[in-house]
BAPA-764733 format. One record per residue (C-alpha): residue in three letters; x, y, z. Coordinates in pm, whole numbers, padded with zeros to 5 digits, always signed. Each point is the difference from the previous one (the first is absolute). Example, Ala and Ser with C-alpha at 12.3 -4.5 7.8 and 13.67 -1.06 7.14 Angstrom:
ALA+01230-00450+00780
SER+00137+00344-00066
//
This chain:
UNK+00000+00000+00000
UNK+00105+00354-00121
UNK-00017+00204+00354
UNK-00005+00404+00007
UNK+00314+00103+00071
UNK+00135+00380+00092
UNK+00351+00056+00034
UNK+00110+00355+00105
UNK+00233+00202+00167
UNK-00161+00162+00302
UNK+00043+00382+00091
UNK-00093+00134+00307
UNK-00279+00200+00042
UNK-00158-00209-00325
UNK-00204-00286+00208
UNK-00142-00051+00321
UNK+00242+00057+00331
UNK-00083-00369+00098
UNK-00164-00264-00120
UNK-00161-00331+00125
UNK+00232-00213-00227
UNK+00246-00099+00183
UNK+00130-00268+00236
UNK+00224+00220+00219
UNK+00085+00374+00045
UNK+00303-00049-00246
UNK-00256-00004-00295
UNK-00180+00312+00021
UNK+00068+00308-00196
UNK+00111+00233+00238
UNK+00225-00233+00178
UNK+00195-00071-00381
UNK+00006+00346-00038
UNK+00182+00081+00316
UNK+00263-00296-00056
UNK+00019+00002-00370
UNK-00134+00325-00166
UNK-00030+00053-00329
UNK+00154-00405-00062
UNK-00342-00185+00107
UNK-00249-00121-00238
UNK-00304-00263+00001
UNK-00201-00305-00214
UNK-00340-00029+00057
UNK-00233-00245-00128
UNK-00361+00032+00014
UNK-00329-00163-00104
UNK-00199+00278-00078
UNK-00002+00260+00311
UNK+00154-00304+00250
UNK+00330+00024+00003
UNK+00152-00386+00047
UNK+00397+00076-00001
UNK+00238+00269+00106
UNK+00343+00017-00018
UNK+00241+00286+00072
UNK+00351+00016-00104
UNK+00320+00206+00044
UNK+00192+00058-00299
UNK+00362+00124-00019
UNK+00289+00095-00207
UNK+00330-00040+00092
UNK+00368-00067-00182
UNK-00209-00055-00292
UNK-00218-00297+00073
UNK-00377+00068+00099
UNK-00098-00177+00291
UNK-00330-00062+00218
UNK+00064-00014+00346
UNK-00107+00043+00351
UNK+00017+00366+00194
UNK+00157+00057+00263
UNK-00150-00129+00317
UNK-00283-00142-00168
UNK-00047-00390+00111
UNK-00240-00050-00280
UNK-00169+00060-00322
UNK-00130-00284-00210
UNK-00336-00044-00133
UNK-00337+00046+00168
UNK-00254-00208-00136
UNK-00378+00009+00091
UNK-00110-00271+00273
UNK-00120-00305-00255
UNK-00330-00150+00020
UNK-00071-00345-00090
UNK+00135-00362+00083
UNK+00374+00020-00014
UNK+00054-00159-00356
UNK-00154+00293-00138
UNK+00177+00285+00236
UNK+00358-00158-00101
UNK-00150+00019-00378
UNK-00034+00330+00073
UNK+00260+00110+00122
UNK+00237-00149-00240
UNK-00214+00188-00246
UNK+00070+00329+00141
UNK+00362-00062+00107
UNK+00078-00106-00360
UNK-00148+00317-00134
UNK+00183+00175+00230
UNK+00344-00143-00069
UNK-00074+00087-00389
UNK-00131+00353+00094
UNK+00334+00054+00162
UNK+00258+00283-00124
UNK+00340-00112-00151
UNK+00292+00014+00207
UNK+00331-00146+00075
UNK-00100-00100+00331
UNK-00299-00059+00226
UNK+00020-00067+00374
UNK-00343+00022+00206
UNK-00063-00124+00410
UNK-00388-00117+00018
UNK-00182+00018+00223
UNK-00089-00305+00209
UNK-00349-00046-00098
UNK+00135-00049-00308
UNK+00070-00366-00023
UNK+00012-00133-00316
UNK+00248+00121-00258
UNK-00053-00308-00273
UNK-00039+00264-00254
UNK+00315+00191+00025
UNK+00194-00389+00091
UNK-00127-00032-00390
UNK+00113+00290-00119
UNK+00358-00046+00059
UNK+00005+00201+00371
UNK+00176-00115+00315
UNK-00110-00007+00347
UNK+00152+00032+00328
UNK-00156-00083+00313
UNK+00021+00288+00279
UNK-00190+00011+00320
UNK-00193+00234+00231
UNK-00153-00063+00310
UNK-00320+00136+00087
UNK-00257+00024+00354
UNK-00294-00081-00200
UNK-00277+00118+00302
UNK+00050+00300+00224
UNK-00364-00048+00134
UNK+00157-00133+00356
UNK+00358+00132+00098
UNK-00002-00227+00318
UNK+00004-00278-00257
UNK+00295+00222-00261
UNK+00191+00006+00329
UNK-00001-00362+00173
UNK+00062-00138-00420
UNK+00343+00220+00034
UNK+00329-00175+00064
UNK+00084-00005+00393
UNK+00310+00207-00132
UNK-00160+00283-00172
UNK-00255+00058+00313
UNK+00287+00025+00241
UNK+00187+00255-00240
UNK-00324+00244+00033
UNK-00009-00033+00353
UNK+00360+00083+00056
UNK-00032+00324-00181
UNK-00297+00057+00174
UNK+00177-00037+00364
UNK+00296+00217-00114
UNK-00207+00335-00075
UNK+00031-00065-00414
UNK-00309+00225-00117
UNK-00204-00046-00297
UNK-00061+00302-00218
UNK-00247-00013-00292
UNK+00103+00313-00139
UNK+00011+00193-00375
UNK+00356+00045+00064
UNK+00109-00166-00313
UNK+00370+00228+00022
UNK+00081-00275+00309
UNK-00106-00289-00157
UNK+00205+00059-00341
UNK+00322+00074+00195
UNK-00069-00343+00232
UNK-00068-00159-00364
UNK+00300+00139-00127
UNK+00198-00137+00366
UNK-00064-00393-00159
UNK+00106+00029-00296
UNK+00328+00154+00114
UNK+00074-00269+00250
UNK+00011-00229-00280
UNK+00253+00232-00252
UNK-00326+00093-00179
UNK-00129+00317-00150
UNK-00365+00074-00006
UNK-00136-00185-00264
UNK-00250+00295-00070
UNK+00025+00397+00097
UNK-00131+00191+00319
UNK-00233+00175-00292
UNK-00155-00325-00126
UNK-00075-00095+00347
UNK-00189+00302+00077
UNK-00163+00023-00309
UNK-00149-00330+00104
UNK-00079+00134+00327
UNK-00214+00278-00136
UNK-00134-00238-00202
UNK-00159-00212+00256
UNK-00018+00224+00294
UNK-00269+00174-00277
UNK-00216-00289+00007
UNK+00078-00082+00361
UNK+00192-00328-00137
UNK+00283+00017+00283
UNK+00126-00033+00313
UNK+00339+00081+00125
UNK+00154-00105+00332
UNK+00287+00128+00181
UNK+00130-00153+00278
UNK+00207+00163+00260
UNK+00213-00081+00324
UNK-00007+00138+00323
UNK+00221+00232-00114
UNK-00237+00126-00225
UNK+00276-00132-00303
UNK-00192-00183-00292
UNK+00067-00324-00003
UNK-00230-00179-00353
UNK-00205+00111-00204
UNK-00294-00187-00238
UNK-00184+00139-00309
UNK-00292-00197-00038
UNK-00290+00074-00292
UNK-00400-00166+00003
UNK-00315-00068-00171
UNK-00302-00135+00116
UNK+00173-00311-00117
UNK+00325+00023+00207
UNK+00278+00179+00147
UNK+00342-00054-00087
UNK+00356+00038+00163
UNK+00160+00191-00303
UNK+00267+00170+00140
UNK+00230-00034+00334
UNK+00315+00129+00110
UNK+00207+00072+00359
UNK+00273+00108+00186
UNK+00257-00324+00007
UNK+00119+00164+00304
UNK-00284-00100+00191
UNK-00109-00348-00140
UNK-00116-00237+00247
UNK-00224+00217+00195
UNK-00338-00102-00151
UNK-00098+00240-00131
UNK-00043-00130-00363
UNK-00235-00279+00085
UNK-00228+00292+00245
UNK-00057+00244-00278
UNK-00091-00306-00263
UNK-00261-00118+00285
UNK-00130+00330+00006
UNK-00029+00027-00324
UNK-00193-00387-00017
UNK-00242+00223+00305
UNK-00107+00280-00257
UNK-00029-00239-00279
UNK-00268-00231+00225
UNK-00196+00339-00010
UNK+00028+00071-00380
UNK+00031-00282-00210
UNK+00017-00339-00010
UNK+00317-00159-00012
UNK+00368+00101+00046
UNK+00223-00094-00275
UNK+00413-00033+00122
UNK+00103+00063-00352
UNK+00240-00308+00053
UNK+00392-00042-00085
UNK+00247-00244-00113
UNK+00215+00086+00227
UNK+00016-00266+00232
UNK+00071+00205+00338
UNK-00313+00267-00106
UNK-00181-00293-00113
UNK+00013-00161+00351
UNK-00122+00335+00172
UNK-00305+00043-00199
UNK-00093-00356-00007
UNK-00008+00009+00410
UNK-00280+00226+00026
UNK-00250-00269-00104
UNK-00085+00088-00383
UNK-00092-00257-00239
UNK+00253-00072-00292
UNK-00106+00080-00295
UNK+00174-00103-00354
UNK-00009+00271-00282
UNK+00197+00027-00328
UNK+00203+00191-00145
UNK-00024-00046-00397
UNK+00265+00099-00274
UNK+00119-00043-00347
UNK+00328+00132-00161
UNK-00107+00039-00351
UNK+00305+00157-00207
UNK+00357-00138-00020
UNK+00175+00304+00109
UNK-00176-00015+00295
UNK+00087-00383+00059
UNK+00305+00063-00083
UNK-00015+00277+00298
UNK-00215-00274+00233
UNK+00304-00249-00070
UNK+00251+00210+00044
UNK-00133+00100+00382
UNK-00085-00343+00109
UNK+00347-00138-00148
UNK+00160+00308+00224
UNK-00237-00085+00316
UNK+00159-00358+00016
UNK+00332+00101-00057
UNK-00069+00226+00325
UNK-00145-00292+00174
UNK+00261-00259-00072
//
């Protein structure tokens, strides 16, 4: 079947501020317009006035190869595809329908590199279509309704780091002071010989962004001292909230403090939506600290193709260099 298909470059100010196709925060219009202006654009399929698939991309060009890729500090894109009706055999029929049109509706480019999201869970379509998939993994507090119950299903560990900030005077702040947070940001990637992988502008342009559509929460924490100690960034819809962003003084880790401002941050979010998404890591140490509070794992993928030769040639060349590192 021959679907409707739009393909367009989106400018701000040109469509609607938000819209109801989505599957997380990442997707909507003004969030790609604070992380990727002017480089976003979207598919759309529709059956008359119902629209049935949408799919934002990030396009780039860079060294001479056009890529699509993922902003920064954006977890996911991928498609959003209407809730199916019908006995499953017909839903999958579906959906390879409108996956396939997709994948033929999309732009030419060197390179294409998406994160879904994890309701997403069947990529058949893009498997045969020559794409590759990796495996990453977030963990996620699926019901806020009863914290009693988010707080007994935390590790013994992660309880007895919030009560030892709270016995040594470390406050929680939730605060707009978004100048604090970026420079205890900034503190984590120094520690580990890294630069900030994005600039103090592009994190508060996202800040405005959100703190528009009351999408944010930032928490300070600070010692008896009155010194601050962590910071978190954390963004919601009435689907979720999410731990975007953290960052601390590594002069002062050990005290707790991390683990209290993510538990507040789990309190607000009981009030405001309905789950709390850790954004996950493959790092195993990071990994171990999110897993502890109690969320359940969740699988998503992230999808790619390398379509022209330079660019393999490029892709070789890294990975060849990577294990020459690693040897």
């Amino acid at each position: 079947m021959a679907w409707p298909v739009e393909r367009k470059t989106v400018e701000s100010g040109h469509r609607m501020d938000s819209v109801p196709y989505v599957n997380a925060i990442f997707q909507q219009p003004w969030w790609l317009d604070a992380v990727a202006p002017g480089q976003w654009h979207e598919i759309v399929i529709r059956k008359g006035q119902e629209t049935l698939l949408r799919f934002p991309y990030v396009t780039e060009k860079k060294n001479g190869f056009t890529t699509s890729c993922m902003p920064p500090v954006t977890q996911t894109l991928g498609p959003w595809l209407r809730p199916p009706d019908g006995k499953p055999s017909s839903r999958i029929s579906l959906q390879k329908e409108l996956m396939s049109e997709l994948i033929r509706s999309l732009p030419p480019c060197d390179s294409f590199y998406q994160r879904f999201h994890y309701s997403i869970t069947n990529w058949l379509p893009f498997y045969w279509n020559g794409f590759m998939q990796t495996t990453r993994y977030t963990y996620v507090i699926e019901d806020l309704s009863n914290l009693d119950v988010v707080w007994a299903g935390m590790k013994a560990n992660i309880r007895n780091k919030i009560r030892k900030a709270e016995k040594s005077g470390v406050r929680v702040a939730d605060t707009d002071d978004i100048e604090t947070f970026i420079d205890l940001n900034e503190m984590t990637f120094r520690r580990q010989g890294l630069a900030l992988p994005f600039s103090r502008d592009f994190v508060r342009r996202l800040n405005r962004a959100c703190a528009k559509r009351g999408a944010r929460k930032i928490y300070i924490t600070y010692g008896p001292d009155g010194r601050p100690q962590t910071g978190l960034f954390c963004v919601y819809d009435r689907h979720s909230m999410y731990n975007l962003l953290q960052g601390g003084d590594p002069a002062l880790r050990g005290s707790g403090a991390n683990a209290l401002a993510m538990w507040e941050s789990i309190k607000f979010a009981s009030g405001a939506t309905r789950a709390y998404d850790f954004e996950g890591s493959m790092i195993e140490p990071i990994e171990e600290f999110f897993h502890s509070f109690g969320g359940v794992q969740k699988p998503y993928f992230e999808i790619s193709k390398v379509s022209s030769r330079g660019m393999k040639i490029r892709h070789h060349g890294r990975e060849l260099l990577r294990l020459l590192i690693n040897r």
